[in-house]
N, C-alpha and C positions, 0 to 999 in steps of 0.2 A: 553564392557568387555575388560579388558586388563588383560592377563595370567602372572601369578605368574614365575619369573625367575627362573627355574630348575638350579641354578649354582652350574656347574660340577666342574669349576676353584674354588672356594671356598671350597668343598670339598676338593676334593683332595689333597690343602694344608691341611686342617685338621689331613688327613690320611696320611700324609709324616712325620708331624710332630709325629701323632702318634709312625708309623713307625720307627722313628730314634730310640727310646728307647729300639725296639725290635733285632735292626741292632747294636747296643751296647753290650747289651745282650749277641748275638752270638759271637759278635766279642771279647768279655773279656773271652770269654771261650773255643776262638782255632773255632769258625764253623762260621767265615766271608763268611758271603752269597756272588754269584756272578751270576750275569746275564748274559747268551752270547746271542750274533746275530749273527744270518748267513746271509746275503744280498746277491744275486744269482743276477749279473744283473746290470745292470746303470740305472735303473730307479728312478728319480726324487726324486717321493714323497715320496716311499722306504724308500733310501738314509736321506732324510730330516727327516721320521720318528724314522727310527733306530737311527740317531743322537739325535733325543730330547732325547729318551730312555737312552742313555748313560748319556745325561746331567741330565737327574732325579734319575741316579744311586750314579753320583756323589757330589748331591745336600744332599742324606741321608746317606751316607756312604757305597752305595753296589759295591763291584767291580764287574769292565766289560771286556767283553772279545768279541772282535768285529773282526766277520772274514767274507773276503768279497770276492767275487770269480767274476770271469770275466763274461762279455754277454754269452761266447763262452764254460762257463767252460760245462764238461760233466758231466751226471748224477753218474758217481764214484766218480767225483773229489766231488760232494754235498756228497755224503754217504761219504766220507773221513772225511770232515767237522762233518758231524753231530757225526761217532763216534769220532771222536776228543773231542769232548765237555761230549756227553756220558761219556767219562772215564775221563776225568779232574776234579780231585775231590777238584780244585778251581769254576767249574763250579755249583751253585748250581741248575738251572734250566736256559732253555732257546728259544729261537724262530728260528725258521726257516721264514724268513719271505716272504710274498704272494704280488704280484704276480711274476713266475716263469718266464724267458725268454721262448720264443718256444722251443719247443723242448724237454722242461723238465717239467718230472712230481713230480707234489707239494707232492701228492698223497702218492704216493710212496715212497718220499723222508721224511713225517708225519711219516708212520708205521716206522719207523726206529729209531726217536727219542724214547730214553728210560721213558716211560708215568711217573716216580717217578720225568724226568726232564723237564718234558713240560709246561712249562712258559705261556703256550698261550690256556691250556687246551682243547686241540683241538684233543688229541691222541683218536683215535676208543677205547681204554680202558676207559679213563679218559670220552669222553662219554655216553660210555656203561652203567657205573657206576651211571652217572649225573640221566641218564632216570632210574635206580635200583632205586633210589634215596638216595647212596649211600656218603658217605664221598671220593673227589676227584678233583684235579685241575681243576676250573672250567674257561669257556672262559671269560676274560678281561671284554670284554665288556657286556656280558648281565650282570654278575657281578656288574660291575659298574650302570648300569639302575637301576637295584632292589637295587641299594643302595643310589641312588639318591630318587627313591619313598618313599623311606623309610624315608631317611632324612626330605622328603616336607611334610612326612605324610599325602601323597597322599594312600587313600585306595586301597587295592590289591586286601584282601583274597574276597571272593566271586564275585567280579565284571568282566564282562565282557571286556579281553583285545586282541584287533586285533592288530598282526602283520604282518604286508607287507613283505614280502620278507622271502625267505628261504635258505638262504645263510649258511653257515658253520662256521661261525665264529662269528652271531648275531641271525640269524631269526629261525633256527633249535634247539639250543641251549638253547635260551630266554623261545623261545614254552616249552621246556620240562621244564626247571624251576619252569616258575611261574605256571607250575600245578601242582607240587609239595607239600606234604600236608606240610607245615610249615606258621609260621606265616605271614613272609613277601611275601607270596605267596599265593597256594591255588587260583587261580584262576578261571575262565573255559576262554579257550583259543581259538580262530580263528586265522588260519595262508591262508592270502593272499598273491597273487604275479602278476608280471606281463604279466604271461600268462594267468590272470583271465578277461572278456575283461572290467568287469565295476567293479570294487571294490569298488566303494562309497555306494552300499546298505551295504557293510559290516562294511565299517571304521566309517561310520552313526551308528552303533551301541556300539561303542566303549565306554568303558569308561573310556579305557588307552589306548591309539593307540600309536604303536611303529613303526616308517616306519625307515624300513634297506634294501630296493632295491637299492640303487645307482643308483635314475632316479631322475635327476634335477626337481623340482619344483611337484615333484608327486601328494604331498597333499598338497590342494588348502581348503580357508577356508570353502566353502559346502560341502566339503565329511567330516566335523568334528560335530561332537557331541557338542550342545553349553556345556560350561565348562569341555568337557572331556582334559584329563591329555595327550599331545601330547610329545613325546619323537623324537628327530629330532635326529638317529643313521647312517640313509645311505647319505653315502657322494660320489659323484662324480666328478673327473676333466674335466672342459669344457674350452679348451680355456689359460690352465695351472689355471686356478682359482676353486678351491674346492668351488662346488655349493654342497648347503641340501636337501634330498629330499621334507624337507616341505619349501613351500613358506610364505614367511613374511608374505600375511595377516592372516595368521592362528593364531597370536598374538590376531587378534579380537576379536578370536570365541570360544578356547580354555583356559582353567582355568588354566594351567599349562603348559609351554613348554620351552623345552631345547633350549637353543642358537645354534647357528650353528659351534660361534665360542665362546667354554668357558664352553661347555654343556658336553656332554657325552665322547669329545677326550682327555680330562684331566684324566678323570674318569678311563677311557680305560688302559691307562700308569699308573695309579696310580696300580692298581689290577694288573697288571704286576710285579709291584715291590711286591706288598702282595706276589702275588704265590709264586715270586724268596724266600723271607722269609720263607715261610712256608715251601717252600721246602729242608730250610736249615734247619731249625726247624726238620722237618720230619729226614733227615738223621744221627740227631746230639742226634736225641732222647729226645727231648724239647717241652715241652706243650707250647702253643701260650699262650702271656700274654696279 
């Protein structure tokens, strides 16, 4: 068995191009959408991220606004930044972005962003909301997952999907999603992690396994379900080289899975720029077209 390319890159131009029509749109009638970053820090891949970001603002027509604080800055000099961007009413959503230097909490620095502007869907409001199962910014990247299944017309609603990892920004987020009663959802959901000591009786069950731990080579192709739909979300650097949690021969064994490189990080940025839209949409008083 060789699994079906989940390509994230593919999409994602899709939905840029969509995009541009709607970035038009705003922009003929005075509500030019704009995405900020906040980068706290000299860390690498960070740095490397938040620059693609700006490159895919620039690529559709959204402006950016890119503010970047020292190793050393303190936690008022972050809350300065983040209202800074709060009231910039060129700002129309935007990120704070993870991971924090010591000494600073992300935490704290999240409840401060104002949730109408939070790009990264990650505010305890926006949330809140997701689990009500309410209309609200939702996070990038499970986002982008559930729109990748959807595109493969990989089956969701009723089927059984484990996800690895409980992280904040994929594996907590995803979980509440796809149990969601809507169509591209409606699942029943398992959420595993690394402090479970054997996960393979569960990811054997799988008929969507999503692994978002950020632990190199985690799933291996016996802990997969033959043809179940493998989504490769957690990424780690080892070595300066971004390894995926699933290991290559899981191509053997699974019906469907995301690239490591081209899969779900495209996806991710791409739903960034949506939210920034809609959230210009939202302030400008504009149905989504």
């Amino acid at each position: 068995m060789t699994a079906v390319k989940l390509d994230g890159e593919a999409l994602a131009t899709d939905l840029k191009q969509q995009m541009r029509a709607r970035v038009e749109r705003l922009t003929e009638q005075g509500y030019a959408p704009g995405l900020g970053t906040i980068l706290v820090g000299d860390d690498g891949p960070s740095a490397r991220y938040v620059g693609m970001k700006h490159k895919d603002c620039a690529e559709i027509g959204i402006h950016s606004v890119d503010r970047r604080l020292p190793n050393d800055a303190t936690q008022a000099q972050v809350d300065d930044a983040i209202a800074e961007l709060n009231n910039d009413p060129a700002v129309s959503a935007f990120i704070v972005q993870y991971p924090f230097p010591k000494g600073l909490d992300y935490g704290s620095a999240l409840l401060k962003v104002d949730p109408a502007k939070d790009a990264d869907g990650l505010h305890p409001t926006n949330l809140g909301l997701l689990v009500m199962g309410e209309d609200a910014p939702l996070a990038c990247t499970p986002r982008g997952i559930l729109h990748m299944l959807h595109s493969y017309d990989v089956p969701v609603a009723g089927k059984h999907v484990v996800v690895v990892g409980r992280g904040l920004t994929i594996g907590r987020p995803i979980a509440n999603l796809l149990t969601l009663k809507r169509p591209d959802a409606n699942a029943a959901v398992t959420v595993v992690h690394t402090g479970v000591a054997d996960i393979g009786p569960f990811t054997r069950q799988a008929d969507i396994l999503i692994a978002a731990a950020g632990a190199p080579a985690l799933i291996t192709a016996d802990m997969v379900k033959p043809g179940a739909a493998v989504v490769a979300a957690g990424v780690s650097i080892v070595d300066g080289k971004a390894c995926s949690d699933v290991d290559d021969e899981v191509e053997d064994a699974a019906g469907w899975l995301s690239p490591r490189i081209g899969g779900v990080g495209p996806l991710t940025r791409a739903f960034l720029l949506l939210n920034t839209i809609e959230a210009a949409e939202r302030a400008a008083g504009l149905s989504a077209v």
